[in-house]
Legacy VTK file of the C-alpha trace (Angstrom):
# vtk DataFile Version 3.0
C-alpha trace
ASCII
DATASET POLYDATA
POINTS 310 float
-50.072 17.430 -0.811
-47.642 16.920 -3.768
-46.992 12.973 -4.567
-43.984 11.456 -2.110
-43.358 8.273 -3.772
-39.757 6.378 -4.155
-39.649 8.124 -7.581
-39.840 11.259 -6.474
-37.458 10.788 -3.157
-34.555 9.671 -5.214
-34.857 12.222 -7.829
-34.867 14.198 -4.516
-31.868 12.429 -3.379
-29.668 12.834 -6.647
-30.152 16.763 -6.120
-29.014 16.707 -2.627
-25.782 14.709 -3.740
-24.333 15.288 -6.731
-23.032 18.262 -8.011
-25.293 20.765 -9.130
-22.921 22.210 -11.150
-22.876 18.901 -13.489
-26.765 18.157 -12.846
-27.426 21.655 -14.498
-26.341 19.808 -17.815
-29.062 17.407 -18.463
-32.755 17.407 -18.218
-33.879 14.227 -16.429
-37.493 12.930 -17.028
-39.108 10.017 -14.482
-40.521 7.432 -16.052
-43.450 9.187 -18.126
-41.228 10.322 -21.511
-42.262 14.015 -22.035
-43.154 14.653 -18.079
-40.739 17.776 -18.438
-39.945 18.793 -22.103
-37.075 17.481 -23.728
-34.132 20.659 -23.862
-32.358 21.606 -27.097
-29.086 22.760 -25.509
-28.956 19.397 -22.601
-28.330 16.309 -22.640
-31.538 14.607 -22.244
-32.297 11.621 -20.116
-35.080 9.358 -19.255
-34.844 7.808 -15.572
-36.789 4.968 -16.249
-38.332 2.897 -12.452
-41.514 1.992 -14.085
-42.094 -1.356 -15.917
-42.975 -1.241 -19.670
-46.503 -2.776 -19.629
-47.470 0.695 -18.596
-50.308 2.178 -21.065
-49.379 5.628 -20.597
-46.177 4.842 -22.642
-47.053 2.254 -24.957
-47.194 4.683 -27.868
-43.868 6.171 -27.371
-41.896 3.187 -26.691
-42.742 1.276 -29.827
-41.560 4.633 -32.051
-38.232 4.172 -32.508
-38.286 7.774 -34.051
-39.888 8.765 -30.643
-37.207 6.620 -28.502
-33.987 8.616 -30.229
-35.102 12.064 -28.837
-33.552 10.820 -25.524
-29.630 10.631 -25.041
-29.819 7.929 -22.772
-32.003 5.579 -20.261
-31.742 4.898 -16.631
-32.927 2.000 -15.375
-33.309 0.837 -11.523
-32.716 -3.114 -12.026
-31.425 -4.779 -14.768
-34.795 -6.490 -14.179
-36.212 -3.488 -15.536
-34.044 -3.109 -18.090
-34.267 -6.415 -19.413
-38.490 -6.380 -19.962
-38.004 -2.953 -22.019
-35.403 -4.786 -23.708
-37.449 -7.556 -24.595
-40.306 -5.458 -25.159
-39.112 -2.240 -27.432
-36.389 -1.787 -29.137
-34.664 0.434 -27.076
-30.344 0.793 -28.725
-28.631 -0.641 -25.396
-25.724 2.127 -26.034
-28.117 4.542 -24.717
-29.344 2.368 -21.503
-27.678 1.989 -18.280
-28.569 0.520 -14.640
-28.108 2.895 -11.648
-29.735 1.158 -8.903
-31.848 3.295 -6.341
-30.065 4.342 -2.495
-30.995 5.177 0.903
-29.982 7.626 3.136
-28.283 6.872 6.614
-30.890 4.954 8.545
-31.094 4.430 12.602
-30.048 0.694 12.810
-31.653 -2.132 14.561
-29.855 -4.094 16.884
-30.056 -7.506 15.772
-28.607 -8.950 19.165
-31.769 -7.724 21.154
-33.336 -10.476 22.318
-37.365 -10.021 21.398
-40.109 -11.353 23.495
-42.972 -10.007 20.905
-42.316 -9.480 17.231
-43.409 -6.541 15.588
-43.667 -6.429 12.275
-44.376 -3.577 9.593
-46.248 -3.354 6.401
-45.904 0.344 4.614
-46.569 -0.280 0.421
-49.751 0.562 -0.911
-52.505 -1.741 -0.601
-52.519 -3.403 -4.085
-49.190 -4.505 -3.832
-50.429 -7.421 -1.241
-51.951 -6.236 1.851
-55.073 -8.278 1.356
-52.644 -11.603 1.320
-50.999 -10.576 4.610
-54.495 -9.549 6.169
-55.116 -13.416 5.056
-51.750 -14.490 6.780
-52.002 -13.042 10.038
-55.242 -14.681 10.953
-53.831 -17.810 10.309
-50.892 -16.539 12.458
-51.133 -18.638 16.232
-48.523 -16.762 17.926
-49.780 -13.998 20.017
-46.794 -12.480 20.582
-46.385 -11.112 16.723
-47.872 -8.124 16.156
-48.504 -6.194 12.393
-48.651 -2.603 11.939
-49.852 -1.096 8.457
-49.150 1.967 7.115
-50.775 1.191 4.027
-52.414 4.336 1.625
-52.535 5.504 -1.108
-51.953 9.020 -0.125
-48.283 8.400 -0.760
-49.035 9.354 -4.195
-50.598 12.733 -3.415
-53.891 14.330 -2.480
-55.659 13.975 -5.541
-54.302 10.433 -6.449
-55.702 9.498 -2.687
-59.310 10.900 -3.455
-59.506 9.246 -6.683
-58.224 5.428 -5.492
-58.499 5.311 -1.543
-62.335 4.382 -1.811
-61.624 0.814 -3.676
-59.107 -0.342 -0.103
-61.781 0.847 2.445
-62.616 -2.564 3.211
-59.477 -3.671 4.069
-58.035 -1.353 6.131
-61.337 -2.031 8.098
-60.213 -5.385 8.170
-56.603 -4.760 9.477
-58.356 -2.504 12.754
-60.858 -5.250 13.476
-57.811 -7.819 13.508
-56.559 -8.843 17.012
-52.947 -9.098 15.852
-52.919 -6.032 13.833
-52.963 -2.149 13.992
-53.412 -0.199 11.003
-52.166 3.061 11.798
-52.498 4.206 7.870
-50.634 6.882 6.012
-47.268 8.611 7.501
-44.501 10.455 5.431
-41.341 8.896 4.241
-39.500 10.376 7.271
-41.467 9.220 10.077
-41.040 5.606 8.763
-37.424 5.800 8.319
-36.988 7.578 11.993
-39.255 4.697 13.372
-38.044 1.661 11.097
-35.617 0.619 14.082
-38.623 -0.259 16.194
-39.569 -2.964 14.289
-38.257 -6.444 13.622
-39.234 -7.965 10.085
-40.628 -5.984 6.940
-43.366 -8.566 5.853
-44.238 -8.263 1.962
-46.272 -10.645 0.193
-46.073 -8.714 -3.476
-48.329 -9.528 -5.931
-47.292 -6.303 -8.152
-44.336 -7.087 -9.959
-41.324 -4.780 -8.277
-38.749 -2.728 -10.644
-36.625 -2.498 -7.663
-38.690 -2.255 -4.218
-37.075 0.387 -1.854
-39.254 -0.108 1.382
-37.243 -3.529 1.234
-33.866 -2.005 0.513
-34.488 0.516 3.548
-35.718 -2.683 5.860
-32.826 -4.418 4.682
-30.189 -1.466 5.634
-31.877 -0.860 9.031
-31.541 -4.929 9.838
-35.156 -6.003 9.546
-35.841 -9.516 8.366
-37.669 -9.316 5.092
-40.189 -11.858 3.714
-41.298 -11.616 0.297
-42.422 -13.215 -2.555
-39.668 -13.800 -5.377
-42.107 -11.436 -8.013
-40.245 -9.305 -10.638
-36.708 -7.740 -9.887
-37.440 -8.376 -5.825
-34.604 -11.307 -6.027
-32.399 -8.558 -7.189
-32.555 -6.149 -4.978
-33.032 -8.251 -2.014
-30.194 -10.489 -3.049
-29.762 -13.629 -0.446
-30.969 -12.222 3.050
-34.617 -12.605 3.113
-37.214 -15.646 3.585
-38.444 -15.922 -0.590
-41.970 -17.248 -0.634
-42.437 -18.286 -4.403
-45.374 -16.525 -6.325
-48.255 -17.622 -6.443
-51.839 -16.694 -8.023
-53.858 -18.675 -6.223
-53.654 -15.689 -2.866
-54.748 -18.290 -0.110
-52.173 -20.853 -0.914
-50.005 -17.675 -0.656
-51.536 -16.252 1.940
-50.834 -19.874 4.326
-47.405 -20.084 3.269
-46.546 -16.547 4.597
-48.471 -17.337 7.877
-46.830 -20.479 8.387
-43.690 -18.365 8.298
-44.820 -15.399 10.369
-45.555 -17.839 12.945
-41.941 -19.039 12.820
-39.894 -15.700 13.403
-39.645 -15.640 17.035
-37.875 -18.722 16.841
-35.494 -17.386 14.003
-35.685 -13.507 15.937
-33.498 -15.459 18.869
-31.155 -17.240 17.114
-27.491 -16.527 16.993
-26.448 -17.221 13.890
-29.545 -15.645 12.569
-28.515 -12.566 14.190
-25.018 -12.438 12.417
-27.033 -13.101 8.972
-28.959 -9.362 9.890
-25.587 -8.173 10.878
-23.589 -8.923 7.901
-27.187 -7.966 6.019
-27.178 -4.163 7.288
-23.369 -4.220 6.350
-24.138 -5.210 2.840
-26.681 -2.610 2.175
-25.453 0.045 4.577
-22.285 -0.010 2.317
-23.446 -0.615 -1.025
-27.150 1.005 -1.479
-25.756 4.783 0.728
-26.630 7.367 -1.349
-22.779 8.509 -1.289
-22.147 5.297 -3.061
-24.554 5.818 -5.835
-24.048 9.638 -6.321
-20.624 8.258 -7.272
-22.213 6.267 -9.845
-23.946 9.245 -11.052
-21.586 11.461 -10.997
-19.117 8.835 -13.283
-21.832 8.139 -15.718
-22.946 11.882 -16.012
-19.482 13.260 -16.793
-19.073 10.192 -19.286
-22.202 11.169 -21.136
-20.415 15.068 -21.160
-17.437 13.507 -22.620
-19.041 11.532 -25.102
-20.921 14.237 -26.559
-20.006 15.431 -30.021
-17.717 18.200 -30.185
LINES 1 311
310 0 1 2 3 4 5 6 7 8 9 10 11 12 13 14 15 16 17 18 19 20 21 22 23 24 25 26 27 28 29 30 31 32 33 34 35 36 37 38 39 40 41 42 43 44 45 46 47 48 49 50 51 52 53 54 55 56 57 58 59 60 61 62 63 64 65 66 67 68 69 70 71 72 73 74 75 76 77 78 79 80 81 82 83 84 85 86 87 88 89 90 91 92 93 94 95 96 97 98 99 100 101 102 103 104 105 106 107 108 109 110 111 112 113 114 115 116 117 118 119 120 121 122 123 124 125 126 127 128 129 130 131 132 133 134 135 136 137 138 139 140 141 142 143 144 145 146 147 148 149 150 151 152 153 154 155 156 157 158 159 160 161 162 163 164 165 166 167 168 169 170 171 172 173 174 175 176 177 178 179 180 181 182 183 184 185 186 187 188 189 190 191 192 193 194 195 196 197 198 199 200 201 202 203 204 205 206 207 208 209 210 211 212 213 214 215 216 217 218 219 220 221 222 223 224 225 226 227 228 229 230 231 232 233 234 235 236 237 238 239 240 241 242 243 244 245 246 247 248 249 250 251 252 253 254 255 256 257 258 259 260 261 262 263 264 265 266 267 268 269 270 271 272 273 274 275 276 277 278 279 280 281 282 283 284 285 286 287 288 289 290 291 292 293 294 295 296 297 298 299 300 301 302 303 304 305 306 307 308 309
């Protein structure tokens, strides 16, 4: 099984919607510099989602000699593009922000009035599944209900054989749970087709986000999103959601997202709550669509043609 991740999907994505013609031009590397050889006759870009305290690229970044073989960097966030600011010396002529899309997704109706709340939990496990474990046995209501997703087989086969051993325990803990069903790893698709289904996308992140698009896809399909307020998650998630601040102690953090869990079927039923999901899905339905940012692409791709030397 070859790696699925968001990296991959919206390099996936950019294919399917802008013009191959123009793509054909330039030789785009994710993340790692040097994934895919840098080409003589293209202009040569560096789509850049991961953050910079990455080891793999230490090395690279901090040679300025080694940072002028690219023609330009993409960044997801200006989150992101701040810390490698901060961090290397990267010329901010060659740096941009194209922020990550979504495809159409089957909406939610946020006028359907919910006797049990179900909520979802797809990141990988590091990225706070053992907090909201934590959370929902301190939840009281017994008519909210988690389902996990949560693997590591997003990343691929091998990646999954290597890391899945270390998060054993807890995704015994999540079947034992009364209020929870972990229902592990399922592709990209099946979570968008069955996102609808669900009422709030519960993340308590304690991995600092460059962008975070399982929120940007809850957000679009009209799921209430709780999160922490951890790297460039303010960002992308902009006003709509519940922020829980960050914290490092995990069972303070842990109690404050309970004590909010337990909460949503009172804010689920609300009216004016319900226009707030409405006017969210707008937002991001709009905004975030993949037409929208092939646009983008497509504007700062034929600038980059333009702008290269005669």
């Amino acid at each position: 099984m070859n790696p699925s991740g968001g990296t991959e999907l919206q390099y996936k994505f950019l294919q399917d919607h802008v013009d191959k013609s123009l793509l054909e031009q330039f030789q785009i590397c994710l993340s790692v510099p040097g994934r895919v050889p840098l080409a003589a006759n293209k202009i040569n870009i560096l789509w850049q989602k991961m953050a910079p305290d990455q080891p793999h690229f230490q090395k690279f970044f901090k040679d300025k000699d080694q940072i002028e073989q690219y023609d330009y960097y993409v960044f997801n966030s200006h989150w992101n593009y701040e810390q490698f600011r901060k961090t290397f010396s990267i010329p901010h002529e060659k740096c941009t922000v194209i922020k990550n899309g979504i495809p159409d997704i089957k909406q939610r109706d946020p006028e359907q009035k919910k006797d049990k709340i179900k909520l979802i939990y797809h990141p990988t496990p590091w990225r706070g599944l053992s907090v909201l474990l934590g959370a929902m046995q301190l939840v009281k209501n017994s008519n909210i209900e988690l389902d996990v997703y949560s693997s590591t087989k997003v990343y691929g086969s091998d990646f999954e054989k290597e890391n899945d051993d270390q998060y054993k325990a807890l995704y015994e803990q999540a079947k034992v749970l009364p209020n929870v069903n972990y229902i592990g790893y399922k592709p990209h698709e099946y979570i968008l087709d069955n996102l609808h289904k669900y009422d709030a996308f519960v993340y308590p992140n304690i991995w600092e986000e460059t962008f975070c698009i399982s929120a940007l896809e809850a957000l679009a399909c009209g799921l209430y999103v709780v999160t922490t307020d951890n790297g460039a998650l303010y960002e992308t998630c902009s006003e709509f959601p519940v922020y829980i601040p960050m914290d490092t102690n995990l069972n303070n953090l842990a109690i404050q997202f309970g004590s909010v869990i337990d909460d949503l079927p009172n804010q689920m039923n609300n009216k004016g709550f319900q226009y707030h999901l409405k006017f969210q899905q707008k937002f991001y339905n709009h905004f975030y669509n993949w037409k929208n940012i092939a646009g983008q692409w497509t504007s700062f791709l034929k600038g980059a043609i333009n702008a290269r030397p005669k």
